[in-house]
N, C-alpha and C positions, 0 to 999 in steps of 0.2 A: 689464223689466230693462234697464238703463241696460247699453249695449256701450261698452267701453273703448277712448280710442284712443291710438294709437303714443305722444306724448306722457306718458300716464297709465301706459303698460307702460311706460314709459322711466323714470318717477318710482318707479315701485311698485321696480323691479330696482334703482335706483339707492340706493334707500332698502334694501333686504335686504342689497346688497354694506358701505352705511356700519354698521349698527348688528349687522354680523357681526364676532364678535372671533375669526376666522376669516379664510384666505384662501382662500376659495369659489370652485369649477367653476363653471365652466357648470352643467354638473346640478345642484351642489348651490342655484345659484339656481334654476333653473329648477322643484326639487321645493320649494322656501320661496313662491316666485312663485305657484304651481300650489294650495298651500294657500289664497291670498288669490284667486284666479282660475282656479276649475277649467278654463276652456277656451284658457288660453295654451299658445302653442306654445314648444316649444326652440326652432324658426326662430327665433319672435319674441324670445325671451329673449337666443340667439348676435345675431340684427344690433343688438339695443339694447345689449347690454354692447362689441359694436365699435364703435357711435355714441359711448358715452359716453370710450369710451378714445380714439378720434380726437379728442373734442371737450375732452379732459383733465382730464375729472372724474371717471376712475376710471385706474389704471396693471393693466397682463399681466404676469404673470410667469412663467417657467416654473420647476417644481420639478419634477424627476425624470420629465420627458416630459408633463409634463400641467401646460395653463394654468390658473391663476388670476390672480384680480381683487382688487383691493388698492384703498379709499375713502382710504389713508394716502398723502398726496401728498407730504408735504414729505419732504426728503431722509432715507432710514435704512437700513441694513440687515435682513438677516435671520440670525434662527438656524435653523436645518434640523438635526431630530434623526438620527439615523443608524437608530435603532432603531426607532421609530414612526412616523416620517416629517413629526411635528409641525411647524411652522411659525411663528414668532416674529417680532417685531418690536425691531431693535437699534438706538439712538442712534446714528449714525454721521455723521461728517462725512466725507464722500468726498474733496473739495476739499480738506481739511488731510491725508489721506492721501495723495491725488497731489503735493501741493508737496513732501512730508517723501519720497516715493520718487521726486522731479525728480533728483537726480544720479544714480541706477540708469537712468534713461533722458534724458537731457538733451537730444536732438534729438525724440521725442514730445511734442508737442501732444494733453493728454489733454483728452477732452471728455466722457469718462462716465466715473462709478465705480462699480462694483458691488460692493457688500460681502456676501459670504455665508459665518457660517462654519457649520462643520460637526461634530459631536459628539452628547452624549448628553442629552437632556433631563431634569432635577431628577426625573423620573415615572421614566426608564428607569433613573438612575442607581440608588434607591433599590432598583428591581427586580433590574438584575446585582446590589448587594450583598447581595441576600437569595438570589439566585442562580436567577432567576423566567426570569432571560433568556438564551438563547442566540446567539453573535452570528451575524444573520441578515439578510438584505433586507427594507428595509420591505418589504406586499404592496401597499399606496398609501396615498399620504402624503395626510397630515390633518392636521389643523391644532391640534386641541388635546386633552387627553383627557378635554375634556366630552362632545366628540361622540364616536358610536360607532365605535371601529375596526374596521375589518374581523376576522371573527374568524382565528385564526392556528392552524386545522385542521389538522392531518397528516393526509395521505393516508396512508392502509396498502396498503399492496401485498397484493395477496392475490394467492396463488399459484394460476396458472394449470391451470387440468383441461384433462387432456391430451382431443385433438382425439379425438372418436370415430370408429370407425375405419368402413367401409363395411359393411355385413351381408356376410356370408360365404356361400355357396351352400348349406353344411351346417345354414346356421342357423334350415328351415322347419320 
């Protein structure tokens, strides 16, 4: 068996992030990676996806406390659902939105823009009108609902039995 090296995990994770129409964890490459090469590591999987975002051929992004990795380089936003935590890609020109908001701030020199908006995805909207949804925190945002969502379980409370109590001296 031919051993793989850093280069070839660098190719293999760079290739899972582009042909993900997803914006993919760590984990979730590293379990895609993991199918092609049972013996990679997360280590290895975290320092190649930081190589490749220092070296600019993949972008981080954070949604809701938790990075992802993005092959879509050229300028866009996102849409972020509110209900499933899904994840989108939106046309955006950033640069014609900072010039059209230059006299709201006329002494800022902007140099980035971030477009992200936020709402309910075509998938959730149909569910509130059938009335499937209650409005709730995603439990972790995912990206599209090809993939599996986590399921959205109720815990039941079950009511607690009282402490039992010490034996009693009467009670041999």
């Amino acid at each position: 068996m031919q051993k793989r090296t850093e280069s070839s995990h660098r190719e293999l994770i760079l290739g899972i992030v582009r042909r993900s129409d997803r914006h993919p964890t760590a984990d979730d490459v590293f379990m895609s990676a993991r199918a092609n090469v049972p013996s990679i590591s997360l280590t290895t999987v975290y320092r190649n996806l930081r190589r490749l975002v220092r070296d600019g051929q993949l972008r981080e992004r954070m949604f809701g406390g938790v990075s992802r990795f993005d092959a879509h380089l050229e300028e866009h936003g996102h849409l972020v659902c509110l209900e499933c935590g899904a994840i989108g890609d939106l046309a955006a020109d950033g640069q014609a939105l900072a010039q059209s908001l230059k006299p709201a701030a006329p002494s800022w020199q902007v140099e980035h823009v971030d477009v992200e908006l936020r709402g309910r995805c075509p998938t959730c909207v149909r569910k509130a009108e059938r009335g499937a949804y209650t409005r709730a925190a995603p439990r972790a945002l995912i990206t599209s609902h090809k993939s599996r969502a986590p399921s959205r379980q109720v815990r039941r409370e079950t009511p607690r039995r009282p402490a039992r109590s010490p034996p009693s001296d009467s009670a041999v």
